[in-house]
N, C-alpha and C positions, 0 to 999 in steps of 0.2 A: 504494500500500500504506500502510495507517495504518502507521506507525512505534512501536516498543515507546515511545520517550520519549512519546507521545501518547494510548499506549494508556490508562493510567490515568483518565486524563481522559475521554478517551470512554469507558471502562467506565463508569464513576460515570455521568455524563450517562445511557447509554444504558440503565440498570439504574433509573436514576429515571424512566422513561419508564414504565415498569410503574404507577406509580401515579399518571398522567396524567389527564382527564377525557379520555372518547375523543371525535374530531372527526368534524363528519358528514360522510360519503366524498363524494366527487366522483361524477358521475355513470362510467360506466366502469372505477371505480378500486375494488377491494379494499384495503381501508385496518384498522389495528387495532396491538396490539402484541405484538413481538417478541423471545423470549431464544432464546438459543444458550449450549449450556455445551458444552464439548468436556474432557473427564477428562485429567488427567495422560501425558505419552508420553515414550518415552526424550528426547524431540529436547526436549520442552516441557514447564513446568505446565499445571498446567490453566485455566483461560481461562472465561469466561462475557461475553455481549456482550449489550444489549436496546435496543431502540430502538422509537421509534414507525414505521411505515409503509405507503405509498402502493404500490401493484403493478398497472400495470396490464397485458395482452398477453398472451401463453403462452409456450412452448416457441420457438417458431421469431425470437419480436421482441417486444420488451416494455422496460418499463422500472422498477424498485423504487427508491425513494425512501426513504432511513431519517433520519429528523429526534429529535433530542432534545424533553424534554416541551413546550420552549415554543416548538417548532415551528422552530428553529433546522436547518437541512439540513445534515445532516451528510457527505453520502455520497448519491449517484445513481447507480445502474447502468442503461445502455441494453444491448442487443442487436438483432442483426438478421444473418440467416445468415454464418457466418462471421467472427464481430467481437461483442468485447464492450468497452464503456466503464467505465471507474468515474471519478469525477468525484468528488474533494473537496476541500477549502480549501487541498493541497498541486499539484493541476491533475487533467490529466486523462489518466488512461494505457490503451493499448490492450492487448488480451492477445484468444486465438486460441478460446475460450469459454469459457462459464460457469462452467462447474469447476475452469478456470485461475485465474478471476479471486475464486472464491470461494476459492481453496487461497490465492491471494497475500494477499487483503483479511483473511481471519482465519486463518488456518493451515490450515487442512484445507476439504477438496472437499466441498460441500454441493448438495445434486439441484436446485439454481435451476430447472432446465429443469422440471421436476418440479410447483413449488412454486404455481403459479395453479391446477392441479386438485387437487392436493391441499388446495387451502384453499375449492376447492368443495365437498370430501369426496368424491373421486372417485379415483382410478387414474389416475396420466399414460397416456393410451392407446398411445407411444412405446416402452414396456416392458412386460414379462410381470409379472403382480401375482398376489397370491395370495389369499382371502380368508380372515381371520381374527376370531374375538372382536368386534366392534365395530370394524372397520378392516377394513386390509389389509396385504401384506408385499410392496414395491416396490424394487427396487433396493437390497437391502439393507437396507432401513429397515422398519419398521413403523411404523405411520400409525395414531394411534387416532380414532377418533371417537368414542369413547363421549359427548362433552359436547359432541357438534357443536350440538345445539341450542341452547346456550349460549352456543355462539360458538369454544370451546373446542378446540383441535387440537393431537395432540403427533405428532410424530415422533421414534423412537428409533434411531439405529444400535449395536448394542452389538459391531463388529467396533473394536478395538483404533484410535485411540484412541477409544471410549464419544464419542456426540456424543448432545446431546439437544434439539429445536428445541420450544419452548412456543409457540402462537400466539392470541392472545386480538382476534378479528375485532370493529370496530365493529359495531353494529345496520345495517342497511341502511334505508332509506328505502321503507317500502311502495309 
């Protein structure tokens, strides 16, 4: 778990990642950048996170990589049924999935399992979606596409505390 005394630091870092030049993805790997704002809750303020990142795998085993702008690794998560990792400059800790490890890593559960089709603009085919407007409505979340062509992807949960995930995907290589 990042630690609050830590947090500041990697906020700054990973907030400056936004205005990165982007890197050309690896072959296999979904790469681009990333913010997270999570709104005010009784337990917490509100929080916002961004980073650069590598994702490669889906639902069932995969691994995301979030690095600061100059490419410094800040954080790795693996998975693989039953088991997720996160691996940062404090070591490496196990937890029992995704949603575990994303409620410890920033406070609140985020659809990881989720997040390789929705960054193809698709519906995790795992759960019941809905279509809507330019997107869709997945586990809570609404998924927009309207700027997919662009590269552009937001997902919103507006169930208490408000989460909001921005994703701005590099160019892919023709």
């Amino acid at each position: 778990m990042i630690g609050r005394s830590g947090a500041p630091l990697i906020t700054a870092a990973l907030l400056a990642a936004c205005a990165s030049t982007p890197p050309t993805p690896q072959p296999g790997w979904t790469s681009g950048r990333m913010s997270v704002r999570i709104e005010a809750s009784e337990d917490a303020g509100p929080r916002s996170v961004g980073s650069a990142f590598e994702l490669r795998g889906g639902a069932s085993s995969g691994e995301l990589r979030l690095s600061t702008p100059l490419g410094t690794r800040m954080a790795t998560a693996r998975w693989a049924p039953g088991e997720a990792l996160l691996t940062t400059s404090d070591g490496e800790r196990r937890f029992a999935s995704l949603e575990v490890l994303s409620r410890e890593a920033l406070g609140e559960a985020l659809p990881l399992a989720a997040l390789a089709d929705w960054l193809a603009g698709r519906p995790w085919p795992d759960a019941p979606h809905r279509a809507v407007d330019a997107g869709f409505e997945q586990l809570g979340w609404r998924v927009s596409l309207a700027r997919l062509a662009e590269g552009w992807i937001e997902a919103r949960r507006e169930a208490a505390p408000a989460v909001v995930v921005r994703v701005k995907l590099d160019p892919r290589e023709p």
